[in-house]
C-alpha positions in Angstrom: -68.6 -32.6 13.7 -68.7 -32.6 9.7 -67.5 -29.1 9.1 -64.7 -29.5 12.2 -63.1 -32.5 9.7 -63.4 -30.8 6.5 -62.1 -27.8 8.6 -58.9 -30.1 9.7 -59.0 -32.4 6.4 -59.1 -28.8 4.2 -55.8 -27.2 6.2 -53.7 -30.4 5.7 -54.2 -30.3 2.0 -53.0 -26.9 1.7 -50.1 -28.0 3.6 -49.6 -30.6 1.3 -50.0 -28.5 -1.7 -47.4 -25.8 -0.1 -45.0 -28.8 0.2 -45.0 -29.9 -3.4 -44.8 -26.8 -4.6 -41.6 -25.9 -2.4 -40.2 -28.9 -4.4 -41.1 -27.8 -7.6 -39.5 -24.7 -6.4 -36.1 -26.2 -5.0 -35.8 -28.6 -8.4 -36.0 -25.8 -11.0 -33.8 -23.8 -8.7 -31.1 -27.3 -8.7 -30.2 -26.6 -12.2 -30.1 -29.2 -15.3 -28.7 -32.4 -15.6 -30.4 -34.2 -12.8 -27.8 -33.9 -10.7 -29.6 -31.5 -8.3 -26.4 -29.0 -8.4 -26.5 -26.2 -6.0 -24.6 -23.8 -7.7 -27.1 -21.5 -8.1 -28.1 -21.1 -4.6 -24.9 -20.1 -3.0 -23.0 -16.8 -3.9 -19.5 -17.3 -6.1 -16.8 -15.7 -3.9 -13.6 -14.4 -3.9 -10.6 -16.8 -2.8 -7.2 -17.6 -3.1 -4.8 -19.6 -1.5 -1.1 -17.5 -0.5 1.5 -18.4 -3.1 5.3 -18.0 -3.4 5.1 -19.4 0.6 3.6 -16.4 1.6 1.9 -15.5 5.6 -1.5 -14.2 3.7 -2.8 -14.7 0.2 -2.6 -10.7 -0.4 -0.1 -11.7 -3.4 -2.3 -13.3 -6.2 -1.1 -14.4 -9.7 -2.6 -13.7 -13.1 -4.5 -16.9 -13.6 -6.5 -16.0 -10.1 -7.5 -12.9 -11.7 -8.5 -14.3 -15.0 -10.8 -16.8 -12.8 -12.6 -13.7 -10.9 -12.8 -11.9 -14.3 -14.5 -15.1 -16.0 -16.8 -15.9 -13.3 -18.1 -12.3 -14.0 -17.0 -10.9 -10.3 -15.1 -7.9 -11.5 -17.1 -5.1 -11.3 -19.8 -7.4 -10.1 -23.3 -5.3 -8.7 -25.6 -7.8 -8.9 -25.9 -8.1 -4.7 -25.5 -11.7 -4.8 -21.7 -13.0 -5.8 -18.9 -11.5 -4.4 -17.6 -8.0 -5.8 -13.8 -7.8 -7.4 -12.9 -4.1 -8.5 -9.3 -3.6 -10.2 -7.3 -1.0 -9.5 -4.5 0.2 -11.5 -2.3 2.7 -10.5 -0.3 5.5 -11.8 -0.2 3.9 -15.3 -2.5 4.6 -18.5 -3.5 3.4 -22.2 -4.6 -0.7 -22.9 -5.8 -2.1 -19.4 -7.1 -5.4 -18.2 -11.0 -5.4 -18.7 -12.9 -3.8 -16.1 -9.9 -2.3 -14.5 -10.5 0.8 -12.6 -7.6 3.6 -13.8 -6.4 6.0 -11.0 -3.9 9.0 -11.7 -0.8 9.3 -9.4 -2.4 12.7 -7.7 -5.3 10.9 -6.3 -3.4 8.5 -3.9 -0.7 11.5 -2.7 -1.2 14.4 -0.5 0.8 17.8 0.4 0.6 17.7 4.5 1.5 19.9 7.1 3.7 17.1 8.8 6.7 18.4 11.3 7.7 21.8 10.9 6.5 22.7 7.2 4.4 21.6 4.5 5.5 18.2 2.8 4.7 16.2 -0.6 4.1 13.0 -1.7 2.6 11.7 2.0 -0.5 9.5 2.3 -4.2 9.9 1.2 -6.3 12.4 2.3 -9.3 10.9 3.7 -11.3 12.8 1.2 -8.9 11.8 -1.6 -9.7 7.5 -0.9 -13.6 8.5 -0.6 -12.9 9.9 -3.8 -11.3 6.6 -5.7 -13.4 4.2 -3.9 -16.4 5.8 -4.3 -15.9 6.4 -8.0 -14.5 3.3 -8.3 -17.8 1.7 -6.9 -15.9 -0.1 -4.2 -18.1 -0.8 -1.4 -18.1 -3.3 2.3 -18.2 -6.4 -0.1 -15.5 -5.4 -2.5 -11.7 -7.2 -2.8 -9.7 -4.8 -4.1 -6.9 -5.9 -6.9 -4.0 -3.1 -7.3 -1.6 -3.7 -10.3 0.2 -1.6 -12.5 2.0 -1.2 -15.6 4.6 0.4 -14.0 7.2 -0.6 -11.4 6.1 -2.7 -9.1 6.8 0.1 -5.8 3.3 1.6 -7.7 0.8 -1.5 -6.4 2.4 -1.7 -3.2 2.2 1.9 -2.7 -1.5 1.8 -3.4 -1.7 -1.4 -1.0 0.1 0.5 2.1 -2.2 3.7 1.3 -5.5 1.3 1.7 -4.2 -0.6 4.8 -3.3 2.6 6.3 -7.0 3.6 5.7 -8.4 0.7 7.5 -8.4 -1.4 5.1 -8.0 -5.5 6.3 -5.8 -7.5 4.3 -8.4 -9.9 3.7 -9.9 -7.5 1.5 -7.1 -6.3 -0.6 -4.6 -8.5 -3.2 -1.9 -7.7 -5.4 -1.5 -8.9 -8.6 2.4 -10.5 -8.8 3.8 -8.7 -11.4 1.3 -6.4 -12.7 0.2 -5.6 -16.3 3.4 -8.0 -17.5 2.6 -10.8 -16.1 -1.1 -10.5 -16.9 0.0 -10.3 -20.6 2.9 -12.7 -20.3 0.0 -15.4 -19.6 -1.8 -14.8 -22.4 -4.6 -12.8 -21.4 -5.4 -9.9 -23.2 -5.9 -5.9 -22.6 -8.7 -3.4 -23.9 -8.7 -0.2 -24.7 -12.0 1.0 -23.8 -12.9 3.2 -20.8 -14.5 1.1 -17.5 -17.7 2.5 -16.5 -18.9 1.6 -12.9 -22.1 2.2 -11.1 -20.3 4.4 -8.3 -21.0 3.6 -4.6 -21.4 6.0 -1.3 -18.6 3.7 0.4 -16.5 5.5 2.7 -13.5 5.3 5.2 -15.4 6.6 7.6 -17.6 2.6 7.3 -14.6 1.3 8.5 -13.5 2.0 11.3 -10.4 3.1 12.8 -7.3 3.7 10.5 -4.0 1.6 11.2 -1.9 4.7 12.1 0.8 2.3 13.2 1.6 1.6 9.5 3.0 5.0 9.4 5.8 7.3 10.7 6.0 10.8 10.8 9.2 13.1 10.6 8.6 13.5 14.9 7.6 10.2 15.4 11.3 9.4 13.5 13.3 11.9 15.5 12.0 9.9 18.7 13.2 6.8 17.2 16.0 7.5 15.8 17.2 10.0 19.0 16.5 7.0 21.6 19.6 4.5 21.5 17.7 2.4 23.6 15.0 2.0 20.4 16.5 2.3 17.1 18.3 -0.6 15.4 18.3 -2.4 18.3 15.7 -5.2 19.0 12.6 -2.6 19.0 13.8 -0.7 15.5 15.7 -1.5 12.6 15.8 1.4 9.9 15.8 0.5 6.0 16.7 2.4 3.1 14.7 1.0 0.0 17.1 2.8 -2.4 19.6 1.6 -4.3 19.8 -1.1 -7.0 19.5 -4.6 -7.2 22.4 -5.0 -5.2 21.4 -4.8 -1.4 24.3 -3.2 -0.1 22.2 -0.1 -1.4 22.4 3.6 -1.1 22.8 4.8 2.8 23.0 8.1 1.8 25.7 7.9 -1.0 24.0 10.0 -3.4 22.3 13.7 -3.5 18.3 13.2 -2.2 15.5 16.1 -4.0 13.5 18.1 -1.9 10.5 17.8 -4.0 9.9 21.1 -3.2 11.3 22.8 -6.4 12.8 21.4 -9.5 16.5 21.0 -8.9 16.9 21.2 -5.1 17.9 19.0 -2.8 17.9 18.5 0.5 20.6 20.1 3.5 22.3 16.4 3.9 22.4 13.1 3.4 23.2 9.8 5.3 21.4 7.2 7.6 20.2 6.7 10.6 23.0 5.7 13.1 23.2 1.4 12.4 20.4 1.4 9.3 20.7 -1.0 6.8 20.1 -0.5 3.2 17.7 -2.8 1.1 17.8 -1.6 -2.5 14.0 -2.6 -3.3 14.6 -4.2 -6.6 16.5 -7.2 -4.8 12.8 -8.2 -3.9 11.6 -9.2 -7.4 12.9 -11.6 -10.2 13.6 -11.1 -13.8 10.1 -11.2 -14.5 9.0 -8.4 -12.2 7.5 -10.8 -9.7 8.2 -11.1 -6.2 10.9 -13.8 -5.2 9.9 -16.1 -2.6 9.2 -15.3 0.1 11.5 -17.9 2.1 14.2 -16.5 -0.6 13.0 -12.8 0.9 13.7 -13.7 4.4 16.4 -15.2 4.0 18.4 -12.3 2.1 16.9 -9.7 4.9 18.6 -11.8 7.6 21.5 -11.8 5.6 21.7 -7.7 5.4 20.9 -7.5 8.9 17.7 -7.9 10.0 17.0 -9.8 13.2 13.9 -12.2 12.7 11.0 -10.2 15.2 12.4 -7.4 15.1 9.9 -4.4 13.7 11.1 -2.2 11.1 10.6 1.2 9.8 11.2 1.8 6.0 12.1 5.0 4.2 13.0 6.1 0.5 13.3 9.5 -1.2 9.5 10.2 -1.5 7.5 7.5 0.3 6.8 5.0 -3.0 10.2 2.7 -3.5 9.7 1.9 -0.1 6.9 0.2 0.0 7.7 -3.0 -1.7 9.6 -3.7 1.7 6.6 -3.1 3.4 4.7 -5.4 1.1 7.7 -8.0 1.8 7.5 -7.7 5.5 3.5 -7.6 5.9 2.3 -9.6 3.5 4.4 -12.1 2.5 6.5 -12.6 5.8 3.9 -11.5 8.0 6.4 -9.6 10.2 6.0 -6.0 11.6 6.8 -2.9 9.6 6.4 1.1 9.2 6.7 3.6 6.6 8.0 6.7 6.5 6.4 8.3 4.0 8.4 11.6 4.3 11.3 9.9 3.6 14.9 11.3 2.9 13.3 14.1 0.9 12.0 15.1 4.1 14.6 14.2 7.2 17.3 15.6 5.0 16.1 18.9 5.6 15.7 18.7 9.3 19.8 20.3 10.0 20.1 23.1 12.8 22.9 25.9 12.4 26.1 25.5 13.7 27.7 28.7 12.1 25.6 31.8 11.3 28.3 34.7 10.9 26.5 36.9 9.2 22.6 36.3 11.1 21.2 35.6 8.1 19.1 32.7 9.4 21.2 30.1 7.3 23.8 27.8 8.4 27.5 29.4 6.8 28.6 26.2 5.7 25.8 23.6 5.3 23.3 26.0 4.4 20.9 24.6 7.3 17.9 26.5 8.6 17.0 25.3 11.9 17.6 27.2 15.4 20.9 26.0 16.6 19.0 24.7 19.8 16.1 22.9 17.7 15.1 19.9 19.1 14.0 18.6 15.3 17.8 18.7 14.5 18.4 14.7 13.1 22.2 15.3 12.1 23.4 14.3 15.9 21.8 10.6 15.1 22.6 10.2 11.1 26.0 8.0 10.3 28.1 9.0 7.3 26.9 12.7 7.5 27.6 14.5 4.2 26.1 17.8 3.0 24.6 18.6 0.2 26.1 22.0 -0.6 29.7 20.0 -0.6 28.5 18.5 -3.9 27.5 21.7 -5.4 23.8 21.4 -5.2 21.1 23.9 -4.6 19.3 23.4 -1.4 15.4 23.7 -1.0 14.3 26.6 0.8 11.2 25.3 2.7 12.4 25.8 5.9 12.8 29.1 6.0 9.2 29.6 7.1 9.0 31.4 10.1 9.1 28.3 13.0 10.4 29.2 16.3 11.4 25.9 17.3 
């Protein structure tokens, strides 16, 4: 009977002892100042609240970013606090600390998209496991883009991500890049940002969000169904052009980017497009406008509220501050056409071949007079290229039957 309560008396003092030392444990762990703060027992994390009146808090100002860089989260790899890696884009020399520099190259690819072989289209898979990965980006990373450059740069990294898979709950954009950073007072360095680099991948997440984009055949269905385009179900917008929103619409000679000083066989619009000169969407100070400002002035050049829209340049990067606008700041549905002018200006069949030379007499168009990629029977204010004296690219005449 003895042993059986020393047995019993034995096991509750060891529970006892385990108890007072799991509050020895929990007050050193509270922090100083008798308060019994928690902040060391939960992770720091990454939030911010939408500004300019924006659907998501993708846009971000300087002083959010100058609070993720103090709290030590940029480039963060310690597996507890939430991660913040910085990317700028297409811009070199003095950076904000711990900012992640990546060329113009590594977010653009040469694609076999249509009939021939075009530039300046989106990311090889390979080429975003190649940034993120060296960039130590991994599932618990929020990704800042900002540039020094024009603001089309950041969005065009933004799109390239969200095509990837990417959620938006994972990606900002600082308003106003490298600018505003320093117009707040923060400062830049000079020295090179070395991260521990990471075995992230695409592949992690999932599906990619082909719907963000538009191919040259994907276009010509659009654009070729009256029942679609510029209707209720499509509205086309040209991002060229100036501040002033009454734009471009083909009013000017588009390169090829296939060869230095060629240009494509015409010009024009898809039959009822609007044009949106992207610069309308930011102030003086490089920043976005608001975004009730935003909606407003696309209502006023022709958008219907709901209706989706597909967004096109001359090489797939001024664009993309409209799809910034629409997605992430009005929350409404868009699509870019990364090919852009430099590639539906090309896509011309021949009318008038006299001498069977494979090349349109007059326009200097390439395509079999019966090609069903022919746009020109779909594009208002028509104009061609040669008219204005300019030397047409010569991509299309590869040897395609149709």
């Amino acid at each position: 009977m003895i042993r059986k309560v020393f047995k019993h008396t034995h096991r509750q003092l060891a529970i006892i002892a385990l108890i007072f030392l799991s509050t020895l444990v929990l007050t050193a762990c509270g922090g100083g100042g008798g308060g019994g703060s928690d902040s060391y027992d939960e992770p720091k994390s990454v939030t911010s609240d939408p500004i300019k009146g924006a659907a998501t808090s993708v846009l971000i100002d300087a002083a959010t970013l100058k609070s993720w860089l103090d709290a030590g989260l940029v480039n963060n790899d310690n597996g507890f606090d939430e991660k913040v890696v910085i990317i700028e884009y297409a811009t070199t020399g003095d950076h904000i600390e711990g900012a992640v520099q990546v060329g113009v190259n590594d977010l653009r690819a040469t694609r076999l998209d249509g009939l021939a072989p075009h530039a300046s289209l989106v990311a090889t898979g390979a080429q975003i496991d190649a940034v993120i990965q060296a960039a130590g980006i991994d599932e618990n990373t929020t990704i800042v883009f900002m540039t020094g450059g024009s603001g089309y740069l950041a969005s065009r990294a933004y799109w390239t991500f969200r095509y990837w898979g990417f959620p938006m709950d994972r990606l900002k954009v600082l308003d106003g890049g490298k600018a505003a950073w320093t117009a707040a007072g923060y400062e830049l360095v000079s020295t090179t940002t070395e991260v521990a680099a990471s075995t992230y991948s695409v592949q992690d997440l999932g599906a990619i969000n082909d719907d963000l984009r538009v191919s040259i055949s994907e276009l010509i269905n659009v654009v070729s169904d009256s029942s679609l385009v510029n209707g209720t179900d499509y509205l086309t917008i040209d991002a060229r052009g100036a501040a002033d929103p009454s734009g471009y619409l083909g009013t000017g000679s588009t390169s090829s980017l296939d060869a230095a000083s060629t240009y494509v066989v015409f010009e024009g619009h898809p039959a009822d497009g609007i044009a949106y000169g992207q610069a309308a969407l930011f102030d003086a100070n490089g920043g976005y406008l608001e975004a009730s400002q935003i909606r407003q002035n696309f209502i006023d050049a022709g958008w219907v509220e709901g209706t989706p829209v597909i967004t096109y340049c001359t090489s797939g990067y001024s664009c993309t501050p409209i799809f910034f606008a629409f997605e992430a700041m009005l929350g409404a549905d868009i699509q870019v056409f990364d090919g852009s002018w430099s590639q539906a200006g090309q896509y011309a069949a021949i009318t008038t071949d006299g001498d069977g030379d494979g090349i349109d007499d007059i326009t200097g168009a390439v395509l079999p007079s019966d090609s069903p990629w022919d746009l020109t029977a779909f594009i208002d204010d028509l104009g061609y290229n040669v008219d204005n004296g300019k030397a047409l690219s010569t991509i299309y005449t590869m040897p395609y039957s149709a």
